[in-house]
C-alpha positions as CSV (number, residue, x, y, z in Angstrom):
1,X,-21.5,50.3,-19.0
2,X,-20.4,48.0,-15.7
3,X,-22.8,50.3,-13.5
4,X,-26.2,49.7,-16.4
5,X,-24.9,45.9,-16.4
6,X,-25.5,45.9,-12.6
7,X,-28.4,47.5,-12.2
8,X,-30.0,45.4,-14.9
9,X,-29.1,42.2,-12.9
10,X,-29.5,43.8,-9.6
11,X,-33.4,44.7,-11.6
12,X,-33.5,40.8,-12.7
13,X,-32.5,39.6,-9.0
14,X,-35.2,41.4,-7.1
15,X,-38.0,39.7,-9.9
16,X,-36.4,36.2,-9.2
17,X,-36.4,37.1,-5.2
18,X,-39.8,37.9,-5.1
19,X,-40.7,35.1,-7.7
20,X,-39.1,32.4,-5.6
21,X,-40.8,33.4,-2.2
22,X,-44.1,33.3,-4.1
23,X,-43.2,30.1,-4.8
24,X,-41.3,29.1,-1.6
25,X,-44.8,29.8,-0.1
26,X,-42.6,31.4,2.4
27,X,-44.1,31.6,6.0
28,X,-47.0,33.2,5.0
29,X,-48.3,30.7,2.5
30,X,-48.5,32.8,-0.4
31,X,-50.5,31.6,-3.5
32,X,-49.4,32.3,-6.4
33,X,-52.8,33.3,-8.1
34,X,-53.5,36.2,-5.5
35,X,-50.1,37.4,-5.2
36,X,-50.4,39.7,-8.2
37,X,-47.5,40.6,-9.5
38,X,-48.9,43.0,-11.5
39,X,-50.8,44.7,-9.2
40,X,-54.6,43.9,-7.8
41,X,-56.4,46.6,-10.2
42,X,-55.6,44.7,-13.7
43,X,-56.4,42.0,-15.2
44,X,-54.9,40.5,-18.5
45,X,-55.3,38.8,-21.7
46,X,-52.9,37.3,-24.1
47,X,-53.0,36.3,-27.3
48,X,-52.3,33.0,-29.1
49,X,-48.6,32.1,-30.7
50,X,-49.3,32.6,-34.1
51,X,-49.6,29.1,-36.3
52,X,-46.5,28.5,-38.4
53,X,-46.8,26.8,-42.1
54,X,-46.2,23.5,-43.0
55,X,-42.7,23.2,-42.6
56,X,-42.9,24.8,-38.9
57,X,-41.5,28.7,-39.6
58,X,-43.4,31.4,-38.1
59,X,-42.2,34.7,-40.2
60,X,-42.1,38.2,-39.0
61,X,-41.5,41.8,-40.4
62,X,-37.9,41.5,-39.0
63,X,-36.7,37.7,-38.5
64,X,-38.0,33.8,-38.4
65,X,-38.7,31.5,-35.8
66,X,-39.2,27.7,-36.5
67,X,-41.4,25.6,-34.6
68,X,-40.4,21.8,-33.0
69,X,-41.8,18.5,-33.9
70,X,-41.9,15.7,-31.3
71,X,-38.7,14.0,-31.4
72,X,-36.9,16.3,-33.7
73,X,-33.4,17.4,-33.6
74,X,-31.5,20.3,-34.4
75,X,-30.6,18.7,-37.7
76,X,-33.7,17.8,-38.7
77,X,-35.6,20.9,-37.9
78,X,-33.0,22.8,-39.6
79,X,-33.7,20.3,-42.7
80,X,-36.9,21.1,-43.0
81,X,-36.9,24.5,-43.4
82,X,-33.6,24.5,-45.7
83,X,-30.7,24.9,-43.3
84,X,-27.7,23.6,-42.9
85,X,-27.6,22.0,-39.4
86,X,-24.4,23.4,-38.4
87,X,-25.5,26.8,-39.1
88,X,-29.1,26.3,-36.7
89,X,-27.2,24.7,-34.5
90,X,-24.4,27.3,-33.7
91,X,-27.1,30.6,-33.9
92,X,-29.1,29.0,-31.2
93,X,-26.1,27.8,-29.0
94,X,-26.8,23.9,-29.7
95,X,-25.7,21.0,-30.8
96,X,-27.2,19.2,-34.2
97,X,-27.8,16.4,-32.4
98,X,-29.4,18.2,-29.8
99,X,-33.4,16.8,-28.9
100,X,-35.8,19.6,-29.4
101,X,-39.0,19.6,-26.8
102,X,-42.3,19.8,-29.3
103,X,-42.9,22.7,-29.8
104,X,-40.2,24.5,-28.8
105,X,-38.6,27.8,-30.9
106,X,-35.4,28.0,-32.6
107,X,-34.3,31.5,-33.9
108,X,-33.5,31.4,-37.6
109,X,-30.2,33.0,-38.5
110,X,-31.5,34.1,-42.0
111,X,-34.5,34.1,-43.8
112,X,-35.9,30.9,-45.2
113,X,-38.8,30.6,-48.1
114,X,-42.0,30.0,-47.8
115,X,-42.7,31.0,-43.5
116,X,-46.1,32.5,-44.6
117,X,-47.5,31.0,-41.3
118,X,-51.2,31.8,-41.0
119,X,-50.6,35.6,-38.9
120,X,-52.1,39.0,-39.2
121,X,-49.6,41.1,-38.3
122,X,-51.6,44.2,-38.6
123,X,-54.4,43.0,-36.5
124,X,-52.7,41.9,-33.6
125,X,-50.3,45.3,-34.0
126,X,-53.4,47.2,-33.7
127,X,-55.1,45.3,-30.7
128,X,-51.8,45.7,-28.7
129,X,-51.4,49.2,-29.3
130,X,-54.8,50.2,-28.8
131,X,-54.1,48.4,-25.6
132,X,-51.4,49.4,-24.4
133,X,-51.7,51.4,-21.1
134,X,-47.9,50.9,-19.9
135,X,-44.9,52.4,-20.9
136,X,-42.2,49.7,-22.6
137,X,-39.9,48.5,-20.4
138,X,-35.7,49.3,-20.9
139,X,-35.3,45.7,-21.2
140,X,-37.3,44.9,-24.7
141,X,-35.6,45.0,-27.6
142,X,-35.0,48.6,-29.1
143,X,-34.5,47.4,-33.0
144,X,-38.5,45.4,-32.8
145,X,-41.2,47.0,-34.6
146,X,-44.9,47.2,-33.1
147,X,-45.4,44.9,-35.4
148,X,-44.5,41.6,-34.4
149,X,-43.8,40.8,-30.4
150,X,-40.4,41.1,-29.0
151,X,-37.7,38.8,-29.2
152,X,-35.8,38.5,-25.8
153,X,-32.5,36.8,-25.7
154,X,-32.0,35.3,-22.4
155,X,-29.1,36.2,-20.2
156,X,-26.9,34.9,-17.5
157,X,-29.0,34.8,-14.3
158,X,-33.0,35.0,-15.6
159,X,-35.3,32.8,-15.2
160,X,-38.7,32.6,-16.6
161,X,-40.5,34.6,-13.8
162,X,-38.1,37.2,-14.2
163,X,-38.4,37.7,-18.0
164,X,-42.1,37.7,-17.5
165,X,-42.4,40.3,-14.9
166,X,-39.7,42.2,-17.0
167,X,-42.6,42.6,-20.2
168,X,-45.3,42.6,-17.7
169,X,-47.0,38.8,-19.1
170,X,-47.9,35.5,-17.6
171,X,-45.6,33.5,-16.9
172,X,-47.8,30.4,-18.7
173,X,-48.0,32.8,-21.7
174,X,-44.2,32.9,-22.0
175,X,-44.5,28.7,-21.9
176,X,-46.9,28.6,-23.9
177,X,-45.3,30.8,-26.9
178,X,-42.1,29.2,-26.4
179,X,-43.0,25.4,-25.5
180,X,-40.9,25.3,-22.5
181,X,-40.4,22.5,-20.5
182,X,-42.5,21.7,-17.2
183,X,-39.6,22.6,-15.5
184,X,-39.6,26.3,-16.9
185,X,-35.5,25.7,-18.1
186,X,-33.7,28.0,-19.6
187,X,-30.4,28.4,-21.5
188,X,-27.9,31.5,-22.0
189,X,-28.8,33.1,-25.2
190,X,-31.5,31.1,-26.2
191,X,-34.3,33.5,-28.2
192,X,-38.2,33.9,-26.7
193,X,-40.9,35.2,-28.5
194,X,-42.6,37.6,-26.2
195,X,-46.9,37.3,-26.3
196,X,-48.7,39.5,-26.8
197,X,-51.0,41.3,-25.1
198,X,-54.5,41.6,-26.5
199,X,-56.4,43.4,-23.5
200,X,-54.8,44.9,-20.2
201,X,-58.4,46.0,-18.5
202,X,-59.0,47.3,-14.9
203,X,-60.6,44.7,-12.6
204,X,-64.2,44.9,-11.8
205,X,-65.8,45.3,-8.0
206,X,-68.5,41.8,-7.5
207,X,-71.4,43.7,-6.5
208,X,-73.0,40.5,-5.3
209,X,-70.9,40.4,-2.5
210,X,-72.6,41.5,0.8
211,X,-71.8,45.4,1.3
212,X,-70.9,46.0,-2.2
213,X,-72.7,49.2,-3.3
214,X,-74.5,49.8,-0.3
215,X,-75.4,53.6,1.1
216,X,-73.3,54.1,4.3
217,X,-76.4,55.6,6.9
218,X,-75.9,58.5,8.5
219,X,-74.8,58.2,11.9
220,X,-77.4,59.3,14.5
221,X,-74.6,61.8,16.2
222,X,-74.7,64.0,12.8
223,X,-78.1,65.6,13.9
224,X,-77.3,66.9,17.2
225,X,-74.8,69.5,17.5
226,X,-72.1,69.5,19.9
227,X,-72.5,70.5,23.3
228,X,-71.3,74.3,24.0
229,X,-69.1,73.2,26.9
230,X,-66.1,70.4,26.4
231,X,-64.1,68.9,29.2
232,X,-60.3,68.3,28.7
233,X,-59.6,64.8,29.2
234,X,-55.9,64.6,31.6
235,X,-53.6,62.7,29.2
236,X,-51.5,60.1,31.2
237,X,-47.7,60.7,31.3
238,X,-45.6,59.1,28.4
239,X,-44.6,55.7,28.9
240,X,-40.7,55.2,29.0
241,X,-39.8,53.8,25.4
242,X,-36.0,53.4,26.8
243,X,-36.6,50.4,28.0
244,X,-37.0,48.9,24.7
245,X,-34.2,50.4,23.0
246,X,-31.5,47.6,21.2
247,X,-28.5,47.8,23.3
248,X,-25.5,48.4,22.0
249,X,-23.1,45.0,21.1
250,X,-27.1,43.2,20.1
251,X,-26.4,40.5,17.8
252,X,-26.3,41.5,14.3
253,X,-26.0,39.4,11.0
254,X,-22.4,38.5,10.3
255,X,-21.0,39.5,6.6
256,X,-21.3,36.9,4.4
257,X,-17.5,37.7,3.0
258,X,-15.1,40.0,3.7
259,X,-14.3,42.8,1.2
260,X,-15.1,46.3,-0.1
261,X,-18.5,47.2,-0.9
262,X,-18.5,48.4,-4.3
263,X,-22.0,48.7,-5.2
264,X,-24.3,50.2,-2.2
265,X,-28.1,49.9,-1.5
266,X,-30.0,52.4,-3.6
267,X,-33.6,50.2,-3.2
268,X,-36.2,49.1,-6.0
269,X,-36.1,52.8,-7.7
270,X,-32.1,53.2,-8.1
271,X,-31.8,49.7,-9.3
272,X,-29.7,47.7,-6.4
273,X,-31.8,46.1,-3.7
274,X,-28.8,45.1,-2.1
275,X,-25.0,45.5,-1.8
276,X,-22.0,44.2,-4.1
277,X,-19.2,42.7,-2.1
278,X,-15.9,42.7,-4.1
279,X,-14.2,38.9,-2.7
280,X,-12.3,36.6,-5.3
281,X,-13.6,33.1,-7.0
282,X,-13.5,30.7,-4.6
283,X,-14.4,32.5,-1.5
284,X,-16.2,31.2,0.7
285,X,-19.3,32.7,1.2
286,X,-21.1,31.8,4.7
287,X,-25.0,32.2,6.3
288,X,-25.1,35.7,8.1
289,X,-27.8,34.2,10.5
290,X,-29.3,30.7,11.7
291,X,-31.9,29.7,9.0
292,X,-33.5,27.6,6.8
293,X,-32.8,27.3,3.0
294,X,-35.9,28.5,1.7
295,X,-34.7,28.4,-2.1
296,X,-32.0,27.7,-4.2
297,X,-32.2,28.9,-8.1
298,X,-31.5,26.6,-11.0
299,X,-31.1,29.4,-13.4
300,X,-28.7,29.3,-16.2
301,X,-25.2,30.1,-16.1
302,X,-22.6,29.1,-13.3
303,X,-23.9,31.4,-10.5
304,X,-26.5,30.5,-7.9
305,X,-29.1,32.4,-6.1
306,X,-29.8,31.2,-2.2
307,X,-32.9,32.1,-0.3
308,X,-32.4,31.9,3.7
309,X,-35.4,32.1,5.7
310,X,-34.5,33.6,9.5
311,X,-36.9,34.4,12.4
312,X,-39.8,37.6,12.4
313,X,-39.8,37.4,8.7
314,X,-36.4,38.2,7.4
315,X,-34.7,36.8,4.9
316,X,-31.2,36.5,3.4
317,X,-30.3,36.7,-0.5
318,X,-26.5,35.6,-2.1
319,X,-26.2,35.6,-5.6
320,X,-23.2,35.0,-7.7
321,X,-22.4,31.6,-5.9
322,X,-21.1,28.2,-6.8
323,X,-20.4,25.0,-5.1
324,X,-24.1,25.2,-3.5
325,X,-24.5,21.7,-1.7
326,X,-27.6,23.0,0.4
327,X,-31.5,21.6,-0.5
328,X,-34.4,23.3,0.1
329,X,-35.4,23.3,3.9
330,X,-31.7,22.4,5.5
331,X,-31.2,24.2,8.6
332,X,-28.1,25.9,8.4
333,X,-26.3,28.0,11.0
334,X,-24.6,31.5,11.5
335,X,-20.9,31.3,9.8
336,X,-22.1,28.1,8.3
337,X,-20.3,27.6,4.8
338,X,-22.8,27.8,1.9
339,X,-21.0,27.7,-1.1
340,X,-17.8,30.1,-3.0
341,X,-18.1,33.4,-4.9
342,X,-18.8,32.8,-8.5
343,X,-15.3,33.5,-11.0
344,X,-15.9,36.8,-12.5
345,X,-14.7,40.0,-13.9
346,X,-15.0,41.5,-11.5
347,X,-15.9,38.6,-9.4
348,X,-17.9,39.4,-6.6
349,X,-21.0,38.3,-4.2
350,X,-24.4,40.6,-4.1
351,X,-25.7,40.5,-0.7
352,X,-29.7,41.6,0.2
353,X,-32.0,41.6,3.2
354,X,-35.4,41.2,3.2
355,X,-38.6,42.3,5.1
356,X,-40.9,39.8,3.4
357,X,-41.0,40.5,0.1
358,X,-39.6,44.0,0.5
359,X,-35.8,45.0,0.4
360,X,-34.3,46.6,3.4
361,X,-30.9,47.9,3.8
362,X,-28.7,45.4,4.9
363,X,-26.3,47.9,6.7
364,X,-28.1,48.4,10.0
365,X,-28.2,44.5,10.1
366,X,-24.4,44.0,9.4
């Protein structure tokens, strides 16, 4: 159960990581509408969140979820639809006098009457699985029905990139379903409603553009044959690649704290990207290289993420952290303090190196 748990987060970490250097810009410059997540060959279309009725309550097969007003609070909204406050209140982790955003979803903890909000379920069933042309990910829900789009209950460390990449949707999508703020906040164990996807199609070549669907010639050389007698070129002698071979005692990164490794690099397909330190709460966690803070995550929960951005491209990843007083673009240097390991059970610090986007190995650096 601990080892799934990891490589879930470890899974969730490398979406944020990649996220947040999209929208770092990084040294590159990346922009966020050509870095396709998704990959170049597809393009996608959502659907609209369905309407609710008149007292706000959209109603599937398998639960409800009730829309905000502007300026309603958890009391009220629970009101309308013939809760009792306290009860709203504690299934979505809030207070009753909590302000709702407009439009934002609360997850009903028991069916309410009426919720015949203006949906056809079978329709948009149908579109999404006629669609369909990727498998569903572990991370969905398994007890949802193709009926109705998933509900996703968010946990300690995602963000709204990661739960987007996670079912494979915009990210504005997931806003728009869920009325979150400009901000794109958050909160452990708050309930999304997934959209859903009407059309997933493969993008199309512009054959307007010059070249496009041209005939290569054929090359003049392809008429005459070869000539019956070839002459060896002498290859020159191989140069001496010694000379730029990494001597031994070359700086490498320091280790951001000491303790046993007790989750190793397995890469994108075995689910870590990056190592698992063991060190107690309240260790202090320091910059493995001279750098520049690049990012620092506001996700939910006590843990931070830190980006460090070091020189030819590499950067530095610490999740699990607290006591963060860096902000964004601070130099910081090697052995520099950053923050302490995060309290835990078991309490540790996860440690990557990156190429880029790409995770390498952080041994060889270390």
């Amino acid at each position: 159960m601990l080892m799934a748990t990891k490589m879930k987060r470890g899974a969730t970490l490398a979406i944020w990581v990649v996220g947040a250097m999209v929208l770092a810009g990084c040294e590159q410059g990346f922009e966020l509408t050509s870095f396709n997540l998704r990959g170049a060959d597809t393009a996608m279309k959502t659907a609209p969140r369905p309407e609710p009725d008149a007292n706000g309550v959209i109603s599937y097969p398998n639960y409800q979820m009730a829309v905000a007003r502007s300026g309603d609070s958890v009391g009220d909204l629970a009101l309308r639809v013939g809760l009792k406050p306290e009860e709203l209140g504690r299934y979505n982790g809030l207070a009753t006098d909590h302000t709702l955003r407009e439009g934002e979803l609360l997850a009903l903890p028991r069916r309410v009457k009426g919720g015949g909000g203006r949906i056809d379920i079978a329709s948009i069933a149908s579109d999404a699985i006629d669609s369909a042309d990727t498998p569903i990910p572990t991370g969905r829900s398994a007890d949802t029905s193709p009926a109705e789009p998933i509900r996703h209950r968010v946990e300690r460390g995602e963000t709204a990139y990661s739960i987007a990449r996670l079912y494979d949707v915009s990210v504005t999508a997931l806003a728009s379903w869920n009325g979150l703020g400009a901000d794109l906040g958050l909160r452990e164990g708050q309930q999304l409603l997934i959209p859903i996807v009407e059309r997933r199609t493969a993008a199309v070549a512009n054959s307007s553009r010059p070249g496009t669907g041209t005939t290569t010639p054929t090359p003049p050389s392809a008429s005459k044959p070869l000539p019956e007698a070839v002459e060896t070129a002498t290859l020159p002698p191989s140069p001496d690649l010694g000379q730029f071979k990494t001597e031994p005692g070359a700086r490498k990164f320091l280790t951001p704290v000491k303790g046993k490794i007790i989750a190793g690099y397995s890469g994108k397909s075995g689910g870590n990207e990056g190592i698992d330190i063991a060190a107690g709460g309240g260790t202090a966690v320091k910059a493995a290289e001279d750098g520049e803070v690049a990012l620092i995550s506001k996700s939910v929960g006590s843990g931070a993420i830190i980006l460090l951005r070091h020189a030819e491209n590499i950067y530095t990843v610490y999740a699990n952290v607290s006591d963060v007083k860096l902000s964004k673009g601070q130099k910081v240097q090697r052995g520099q303090r950053i923050g302490t390991v995060a309290d835990g059970d078991p309490s540790f610090l996860h440690f990557e190196v990156r190429r880029g986007t790409e995770s390498v190995d952080p041994a060889p650096f270390l």
